[in-house]
C-alpha positions, 0 to 999 in steps of 0.5 A: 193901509198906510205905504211908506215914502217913496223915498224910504222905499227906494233905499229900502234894501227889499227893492235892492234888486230892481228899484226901477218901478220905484223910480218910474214913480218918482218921476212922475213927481220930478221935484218930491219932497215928502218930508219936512227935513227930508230933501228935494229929491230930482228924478228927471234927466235934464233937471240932474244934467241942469243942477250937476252944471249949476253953482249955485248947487254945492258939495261942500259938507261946510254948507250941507245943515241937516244933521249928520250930514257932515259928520263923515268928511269933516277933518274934525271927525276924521282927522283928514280934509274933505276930498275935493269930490266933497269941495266946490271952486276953486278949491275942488279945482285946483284940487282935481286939477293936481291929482289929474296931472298924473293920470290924464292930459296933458301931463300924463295923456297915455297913461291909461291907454298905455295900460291895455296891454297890461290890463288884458293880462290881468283879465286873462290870468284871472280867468285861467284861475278859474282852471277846471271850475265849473261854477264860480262867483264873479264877483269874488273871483274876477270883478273885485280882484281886477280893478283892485289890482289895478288902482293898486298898481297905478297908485303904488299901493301894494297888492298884498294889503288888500285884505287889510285896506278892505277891511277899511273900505267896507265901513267907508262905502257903507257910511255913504248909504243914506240909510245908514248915515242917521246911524251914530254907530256906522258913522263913528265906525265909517269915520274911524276906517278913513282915519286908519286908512288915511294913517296906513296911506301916510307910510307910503306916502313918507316913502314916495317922498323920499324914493319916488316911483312911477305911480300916482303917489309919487306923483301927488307927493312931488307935484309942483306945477302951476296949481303949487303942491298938495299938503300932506293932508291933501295927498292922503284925502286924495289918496282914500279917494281914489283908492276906493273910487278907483275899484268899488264903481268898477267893481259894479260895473263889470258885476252890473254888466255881466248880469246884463249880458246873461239875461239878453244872452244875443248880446252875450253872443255878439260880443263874443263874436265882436269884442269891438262891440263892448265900446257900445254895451258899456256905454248902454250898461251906464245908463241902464244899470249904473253903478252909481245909482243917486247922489245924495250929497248936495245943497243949495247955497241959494234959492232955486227953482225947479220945475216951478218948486222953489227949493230953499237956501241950505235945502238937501238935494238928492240926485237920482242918477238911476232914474234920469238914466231911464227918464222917457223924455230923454231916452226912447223905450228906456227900460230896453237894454239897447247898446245900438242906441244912436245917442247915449249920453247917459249921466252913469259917470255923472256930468259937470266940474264932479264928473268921475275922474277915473272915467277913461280907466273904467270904460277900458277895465268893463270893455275888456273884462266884458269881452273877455269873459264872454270870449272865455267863458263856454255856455254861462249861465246865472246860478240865480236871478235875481243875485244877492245884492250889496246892501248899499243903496247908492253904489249899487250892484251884486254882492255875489254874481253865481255863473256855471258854464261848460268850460274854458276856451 
């Protein structure tokens, strides 16, 4: 009887629910390369720590050579330019460093924080939506509705297009899954979603110019610091990054943890007497279930050598965040979920120059969500575990999250 590659399993949606045995055996070959074309895939924490702060490891779809591979970024496919998450210095540079002045320090270094009070109050309208309810599903009722609310407000992007911006999200995120990027048909649908995404952000982005408004469109329309001014183009890649970034992570983040907090229900009970401890759960949720679990997007623009393997120039890299995050070397009994670990310098937002942008905000969207519905919600428990899964093996979370509880409070 032949098995199949563990790198097929991993992406393999049967073992979507916990892929953590898989990765466990992945370590034990912490450089694998199972097939010819295939790529070098790393497992352990500081080998991922050490290649994420190495430039010699590029995110540029220009220098990634396998087939496909830059089919979805490329400004030929889309109509679009790659967005500076897919460039490297100093272009990724100059790119991020516009985009963060209006949304961090020092230009804007409240503005997340300034938030809370608002974020508290989305939280706890969409919990008294839940009126008499007895069972409900997280995820549709509260963990997508927030942070899209959010980004919404903060980019300027109306509420009430959800449903029509969603419709282009969805093939987006689905042509990141490294099972379907082999797929022509799921990469023409991916590319033709950002076109339109980026075509329906251009209207707003015309009406910025002319009546800016305190959002981050506004911002990035009429930015003219020391870095000069985003073009058009750039605005718009920018602009379909950090819409979707700015709401799918969180969205398994929150979902990933109130899972968590279900199956170790002491912790569920502390927080409820604690709201202060969520500062500590959503650091330990970010190493143990994070909600992006591998970056499959990198390239060597050299030879390098990892752990005695030398892998080649123009060689595809794959970057388990998942399985470092649970690397023994690194982390004591690291399949244990343990917020009161003393050291979680988990790799759960990345690290280096491509660390996640929107850190701070989605630490501040779980701690209070988490908090939240653990004060809220009388008696949860799951409907079914394991939940339903999204299908996507690189954001990877529940597709529905089933709760019942006794009520409110």
């Amino acid at each position: 009887m032949t098995h199949a590659p563990l790198l097929r399993q991993i992406t393999d949606f049967a073992n979507r629910a916990n892929p953590y045995p898989l990765y466990e055996e992945l370590r034990k070959t912490p450089v694998l390369h199972e097939e010819e074309d295939g790529p070098y895939v790393i497992s352990s924490y500081w080998d991922i720590k050490n290649l994420l702060h190495d430039p010699r490891i590029s995110s540029d779809a220009a220098n990634l050579t396998a087939p496909g591979d830059d089919e979805l970024s490329g400004p030929e496919a889309t109509g679009l330019p790659p967005s500076f998450i897919r460039l490297d210095p100093p272009e990724h540079d100059r790119l991020r460093r516009i985009a963060n002045s209006s949304f961090g320090p020092p230009h804007r270094p409240t503005r997340v924080d300034s938030m809370r009070g608002e974020l508290a109050r989305i939280v706890t309208g969409l919990i008294d939506g839940f009126g008499d309810a007895r069972q409900i599903d997280v995820v549709d009722q509260f963990a997508y509705p927030f942070p899209v609310t959010v980004i919404c407000r903060l980019l300027g992007v109306p509420r009430e297009d959800e449903p029509r911006f969603r419709s282009w999200v969805d093939p987006i995120v689905a042509g990141l899954d490294p099972d379907t990027r082999t797929s022509a048909e799921s990469l023409k649908t991916a590319q033709e979603a950002r076109l339109q995404l980026g075509m329906y952000l251009n209207g707003l982005v015309e009406k910025r110019a002319r009546e800016p408004h305190d959002d981050m469109l506004s911002d990035l329309v009429n930015s003219r610091g020391p870095d000069g001014a985003m073009t058009t183009m750039e605005v718009l890649s920018t602009a379909v990054l950090l819409l979707i970034a700015g709401h799918e992570t969180t969205v398994n983040l929150i979902t990933n943890g109130m899972l968590t907090l279900l199956r170790f229900p002491q912790y569920l009970q502390r927080l409820r007497d604690d709201p202060g401890l969520s500062v500590k759960i959503v650091e330990e949720l970010l190493r143990y279930e994070p909600p992006v679990q591998l970056v499959p997007q990198r390239t060597c623009i050299t030879d390098i050598e990892v752990r005695g393997v030398t892998i080649p120039k123009g060689s595809r890299i794959w970057l388990v965040l998942g399985a470092g995050n649970r690397d023994p070397e690194r982390f004591p009994d690291p399949d244990r979920f343990d917020p009161d670990r003393e050291d979680i310098q988990h790799l759960g937002f990345g690290s280096g120059i491509h660390s996640c942008f929107g850190a701070p905000l989605a630490r501040l969207e779980a701690q209070i969500a988490l908090a939240e519905l653990a004060r809220r919600l009388d008696n949860p428990q799951l409907v079914e575990d394991p939940p339903p899964y999204r299908p996507n093996a690189v954001l990877r979370g529940p597709r529905h999250l089933g709760i019942t509880f006794d009520g409110l409070r």
